[in-house]
N, C-alpha and C positions, 0 to 999 in steps of 0.2 A: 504494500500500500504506500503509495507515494505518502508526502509529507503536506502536501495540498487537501489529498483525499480523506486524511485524517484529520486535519483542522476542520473540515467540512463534518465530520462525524461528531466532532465534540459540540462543536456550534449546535447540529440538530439536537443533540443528548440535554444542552445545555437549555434550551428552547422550552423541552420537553419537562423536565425536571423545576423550571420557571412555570410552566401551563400548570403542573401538578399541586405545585406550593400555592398557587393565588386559588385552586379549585378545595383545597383542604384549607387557605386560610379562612376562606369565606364560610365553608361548613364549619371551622370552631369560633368563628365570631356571634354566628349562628346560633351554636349551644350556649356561647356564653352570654348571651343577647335572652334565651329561655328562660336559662335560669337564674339569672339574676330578677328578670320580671314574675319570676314561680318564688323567688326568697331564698334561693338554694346555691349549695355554695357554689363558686366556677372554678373553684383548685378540685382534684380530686388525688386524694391521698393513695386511696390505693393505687391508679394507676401509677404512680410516683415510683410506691415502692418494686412496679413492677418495671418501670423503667431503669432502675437503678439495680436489679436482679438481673438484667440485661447485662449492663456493662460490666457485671463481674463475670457473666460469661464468657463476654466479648475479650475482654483481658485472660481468662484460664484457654482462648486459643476455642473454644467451641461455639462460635456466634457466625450465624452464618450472614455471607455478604450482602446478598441482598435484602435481609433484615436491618442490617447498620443505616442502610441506604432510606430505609422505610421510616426506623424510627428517630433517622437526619429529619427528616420532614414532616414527620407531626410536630417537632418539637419547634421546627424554625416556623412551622406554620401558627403554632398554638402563640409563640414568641409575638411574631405578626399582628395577630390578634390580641393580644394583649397591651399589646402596644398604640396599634391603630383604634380599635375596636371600643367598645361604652365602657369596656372596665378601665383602661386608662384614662380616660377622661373623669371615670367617678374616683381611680386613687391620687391623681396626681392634677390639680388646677392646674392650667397654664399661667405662669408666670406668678404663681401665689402658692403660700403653702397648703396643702390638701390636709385629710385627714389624717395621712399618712405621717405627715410633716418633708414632705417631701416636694421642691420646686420641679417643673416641667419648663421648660421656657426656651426661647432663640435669644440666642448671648450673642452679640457682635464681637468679630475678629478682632483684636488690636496689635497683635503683633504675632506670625509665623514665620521664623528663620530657622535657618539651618544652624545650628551649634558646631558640629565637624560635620565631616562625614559619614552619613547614614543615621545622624540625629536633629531631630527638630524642638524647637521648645516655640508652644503656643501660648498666649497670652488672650482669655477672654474676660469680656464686661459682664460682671453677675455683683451687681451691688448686694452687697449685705451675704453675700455666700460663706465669710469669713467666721459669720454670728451661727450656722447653722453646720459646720464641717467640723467634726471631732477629727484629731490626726490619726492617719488609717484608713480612712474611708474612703471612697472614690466616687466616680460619678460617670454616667454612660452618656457618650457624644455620639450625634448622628451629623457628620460631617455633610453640606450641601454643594460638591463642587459644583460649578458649571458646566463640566462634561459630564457629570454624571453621581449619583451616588450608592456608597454600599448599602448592601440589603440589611444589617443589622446595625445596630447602636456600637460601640466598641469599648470599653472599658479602661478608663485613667484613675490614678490618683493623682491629686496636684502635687505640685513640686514648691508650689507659693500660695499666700492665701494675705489679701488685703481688701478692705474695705469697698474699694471700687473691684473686687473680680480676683482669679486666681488664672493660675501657668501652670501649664504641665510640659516633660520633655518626653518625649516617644522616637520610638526605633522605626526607622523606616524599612517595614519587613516583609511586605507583600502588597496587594494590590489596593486595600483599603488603606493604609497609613499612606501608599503612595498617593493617595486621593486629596488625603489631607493635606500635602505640600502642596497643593494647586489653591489650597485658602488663600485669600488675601485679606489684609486689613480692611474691614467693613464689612465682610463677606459676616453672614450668620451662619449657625449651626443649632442643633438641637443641644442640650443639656439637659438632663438629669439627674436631679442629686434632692442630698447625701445619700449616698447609699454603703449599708454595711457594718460590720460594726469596726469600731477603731481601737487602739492602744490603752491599755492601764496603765496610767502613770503613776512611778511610785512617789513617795514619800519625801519634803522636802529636805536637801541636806544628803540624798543617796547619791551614790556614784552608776553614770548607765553609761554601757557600749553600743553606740549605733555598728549596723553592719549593711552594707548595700553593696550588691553587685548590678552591674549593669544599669537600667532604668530603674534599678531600686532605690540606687543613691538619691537622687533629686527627690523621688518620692517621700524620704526620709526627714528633707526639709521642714517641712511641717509640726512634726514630730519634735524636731533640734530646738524650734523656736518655741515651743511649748513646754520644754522640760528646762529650758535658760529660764523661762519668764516664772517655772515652778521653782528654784534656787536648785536645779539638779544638775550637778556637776560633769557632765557629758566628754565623753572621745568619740570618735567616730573612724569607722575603715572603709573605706573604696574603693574596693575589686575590679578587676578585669582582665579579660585574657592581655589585651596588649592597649601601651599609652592613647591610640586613635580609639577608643571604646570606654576608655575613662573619664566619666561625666559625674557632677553632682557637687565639685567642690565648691562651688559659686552657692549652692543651697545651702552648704552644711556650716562651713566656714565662719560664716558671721556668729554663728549660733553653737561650737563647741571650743572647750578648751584645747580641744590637739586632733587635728584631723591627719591620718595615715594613708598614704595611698601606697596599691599593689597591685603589680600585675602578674601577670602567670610568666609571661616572657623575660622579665626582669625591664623590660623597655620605658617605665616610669616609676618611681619609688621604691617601698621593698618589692623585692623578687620571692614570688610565692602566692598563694592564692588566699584570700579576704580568710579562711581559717586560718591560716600561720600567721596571719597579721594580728587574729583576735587573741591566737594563745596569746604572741609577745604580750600584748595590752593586760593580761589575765595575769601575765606573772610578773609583772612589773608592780603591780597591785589591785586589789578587790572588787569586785564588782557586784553590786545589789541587782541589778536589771542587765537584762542583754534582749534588744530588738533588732529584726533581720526583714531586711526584704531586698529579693533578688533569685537568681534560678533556683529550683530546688534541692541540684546537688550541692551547694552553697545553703540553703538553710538546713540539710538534713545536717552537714555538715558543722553547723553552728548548734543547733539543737540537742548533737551528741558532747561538743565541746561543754555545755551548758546543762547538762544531765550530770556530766564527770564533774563539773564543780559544784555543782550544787545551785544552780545561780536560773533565778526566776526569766526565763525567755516567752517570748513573742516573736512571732512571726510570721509575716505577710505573705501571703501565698498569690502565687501569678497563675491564673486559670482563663481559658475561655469562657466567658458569660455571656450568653443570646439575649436574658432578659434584664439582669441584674437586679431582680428583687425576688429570686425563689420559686419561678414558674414553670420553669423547663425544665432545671432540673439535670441542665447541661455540665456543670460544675461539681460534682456529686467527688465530695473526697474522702476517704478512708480512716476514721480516726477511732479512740476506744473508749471503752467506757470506764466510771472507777476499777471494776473487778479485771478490767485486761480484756475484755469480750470487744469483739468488731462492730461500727456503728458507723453510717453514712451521714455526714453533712452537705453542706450547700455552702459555696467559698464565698458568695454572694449574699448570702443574708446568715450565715452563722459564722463566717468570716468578713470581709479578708484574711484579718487581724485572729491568731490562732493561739494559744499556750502551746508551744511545741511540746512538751508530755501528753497531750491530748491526741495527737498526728500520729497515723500509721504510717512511719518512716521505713517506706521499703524502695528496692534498688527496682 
């Protein structure tokens, strides 16, 4: 098959797959459009945990393919609906707080550049968002280019938070974040927030280690300036495979006593990855709190660091979220109960923000 004949193939597949999702969006706007007018609820629990009995399938190797495919599309469709449909409008006011306590609104661009390569940091207008965001939380963007835009919301945490609006920095990784570099100042976007739950700060007068790798870092921002303005005595470490990938210090900086940076290459700072940076910090002296947000082999690995000392952790888990407030059901992660037994959350509304002793830490 030529390479002509096969872009031809996907396009139809791709058509197809588009026709199926707006004919299943429309049948679950549908039911939920029923039952809310019958008084009855529009989440359904059991299907959930029938979802979520899937993907443990899907993971032990015995899910078949075009099941995966199947149940992509109730859940982007259910998403859809949730989204577009009479239940968003009855949990989330436009531009006011709902019942929920939750803003829906179009934020004007103010500022979208490139930081290096392969990073952007966005700046939008959301008065008063600074009064409503605990650090940890995030908020789901439905970016509006003029060519075009993606089919779901996409999930941030900010990187800044002021009175007139907040900044986030994001990786440019595929075809939606590529979307959102075609922003420009003035252009709108969708917002939704706060969503999730965010960080326990400890006690004033304690000592905390920040840890970020990648787009963790900036994220952690927030976080820095909240525990300076609690009198908590803060370091912070900044991961990265190599110096062109290492972002955040502009966040963290103003807002700790000694920020470390590391790369895996040795090519900026210490040489070594964001755990050999935490031990140094751990033995140099004590730490009350330890907070992590960054890949996951990066927080399992801070998690076990923070098991062996004893030392109270947190940590910000990076997951795909369709809906961002616990509908889909897409984010479904593995964590235990008091007695050691296996139990499923939601990184979306029983996270971000996690006690690493809670997390089923597996390779």
């Amino acid at each position: 098959m030529s390479l002509d004949e096969l872009r031809e193939q996907i396009d139809s597949m791709d058509g197809e797959i588009a026709r199926l999702l707006r004919d299943r969006a429309a049948a679950a706007r549908k039911i939920a459009a029923e039952k809310a007018a019958s008084g009855l609820p529009v989440r359904d629990p059991a299907r959930e945990e029938a979802v979520i009995a899937d993907r443990v399938r899907r993971a032990e190797g015995g899910y078949p393919a075009h099941s995966v495919m199947n149940i992509f599309r109730a859940i982007v469709a259910e998403t859809v609906a949730l989204q577009e449909g009479e239940l968003r409008r009855r949990m989330c006011a436009p531009a006011c707080p709902g019942p929920s306590g939750k803003r829906d609104e179009l934020a004007r661009i103010v500022e979208n550049r490139e930081l290096r390569p392969g990073f952007n940091r966005m700046r939008l207008a959301a008065p008063g968002a600074d009064r409503l965001f605990r650090p940890g939380q995030f908020f789901q963007i439905a970016p509006r280019p003029r060519e075009g835009s993606p089919f779901l919301r996409r999930p941030f945490a900010p990187s800044e938070l002021t009175p007139d609006g907040l900044a986030f920095v994001y990786a440019v990784v595929g075809g939606g974040t590529e979307l959102m570099t075609r922003l420009r100042p003035g252009d709108d976007a969708g917002l939704l927030f706060p969503l999730g739950r965010g960080y326990t700060l400890p006690a004033p007068g304690s000592r905390a280690v920040l840890v970020g790798g990648g787009c963790g870092g900036p994220s952690l921002g927030p976080l820095a300036a909240a525990l300076a303005a609690a009198s908590v005595e803060t370091v912070a470490v900044l991961g990265a495979r190599t110096a062109e990938k290492l972002v955040g210090d502009d966040c963290l900086g103003a807002h700790v006593g000694r920020l470390l940076s590391c790369t895996d290459d040795g090519s900026a700072g210490m040489a070594g990855t964001a755990a050999d940076a935490l031990l140094s910090l751990l033995d140099a002296g004590p730490a009350d709190a330890i907070y992590a947000c960054g890949p996951t082999p990066m927080l399992r690995a801070v998690a076990k660091i923070a098991a062996e000392r004893n030392v109270f952790c947190e940590v910000s888990l990076e997951e795909r979220m369709a809906c961002g407030f616990g509908a889909c059901v897409g984010c479904a992660v593995e964590m235990l109960t008091r007695d050691g037994a296996a139990k499923y959350g939601r990184v979306c509304r029983d996270g971000p923000v996690f006690d690493a002793k809670t997390l089923a830490w597996r390779a």
